[in-house]
N, C-alpha and C positions, 0 to 999 in steps of 0.2 A: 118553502120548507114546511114539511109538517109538523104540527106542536099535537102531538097526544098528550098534553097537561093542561091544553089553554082553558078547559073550566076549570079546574082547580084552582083552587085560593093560594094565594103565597100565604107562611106562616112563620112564625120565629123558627124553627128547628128544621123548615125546608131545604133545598139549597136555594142558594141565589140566585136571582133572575138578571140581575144589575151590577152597574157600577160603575165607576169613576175616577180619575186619577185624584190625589188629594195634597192639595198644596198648601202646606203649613201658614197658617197666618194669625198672627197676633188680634187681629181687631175680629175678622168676620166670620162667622161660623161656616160649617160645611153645606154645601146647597141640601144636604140628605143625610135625614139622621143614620147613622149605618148600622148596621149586624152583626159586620164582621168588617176585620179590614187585614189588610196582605202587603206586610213589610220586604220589598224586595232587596235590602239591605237593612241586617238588623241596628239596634241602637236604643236610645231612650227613643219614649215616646212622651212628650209633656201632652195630656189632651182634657177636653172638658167632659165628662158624662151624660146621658140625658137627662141625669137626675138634676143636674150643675154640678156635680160635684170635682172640683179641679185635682188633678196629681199627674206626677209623671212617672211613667212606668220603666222603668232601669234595662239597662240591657235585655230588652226583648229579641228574642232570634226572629230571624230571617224565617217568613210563612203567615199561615193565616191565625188571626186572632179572632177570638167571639167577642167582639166590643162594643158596645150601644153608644155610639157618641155622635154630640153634637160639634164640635171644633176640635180641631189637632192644631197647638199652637208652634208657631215658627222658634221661638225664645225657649231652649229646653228641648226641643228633637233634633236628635241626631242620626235617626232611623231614615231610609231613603226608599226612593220609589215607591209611594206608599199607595193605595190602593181600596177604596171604600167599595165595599159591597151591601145590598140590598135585596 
């Protein structure tokens, strides 16, 4: 396939190049800080920040969010098929 982007540098306000499905979990962070992430069923979201900073985010819709985080925790989401980008 041809990439006419492949010098270019990824950036925070790029789009994404990545991603990964993301499995709520209490103890372990996410393998990759993310950018953004894509709730395929909305809900709360409980997650950690990159900052650390913990809260959980109330009825988010279904789509993409601009979110820098390190964990989405399992205790406190209700949000489904969720979706880390990079």
């Amino acid at each position: 396939m041809k990439r006419p982007f492949q010098h270019h540098g990824e950036t925070l306000n790029g789009p994404l190049a990545h991603g990964f499905a993301v499995i709520p979990d209490d103890v372990n962070p996410l393998p990759v800080t993310t950018r953004a992430v894509h709730l395929g069923g909305g809900g709360d979201l409980k997650v950690t920040f990159v900052s650390g900073d913990e809260v959980t985010l109330q009825n988010l819709a279904s789509g993409w969010h601009p979110l820098r985080l390190s964990k989405v925790w399992q205790t406190g989401t209700t949000a489904a098929a969720i979706v880390g980008g990079w």
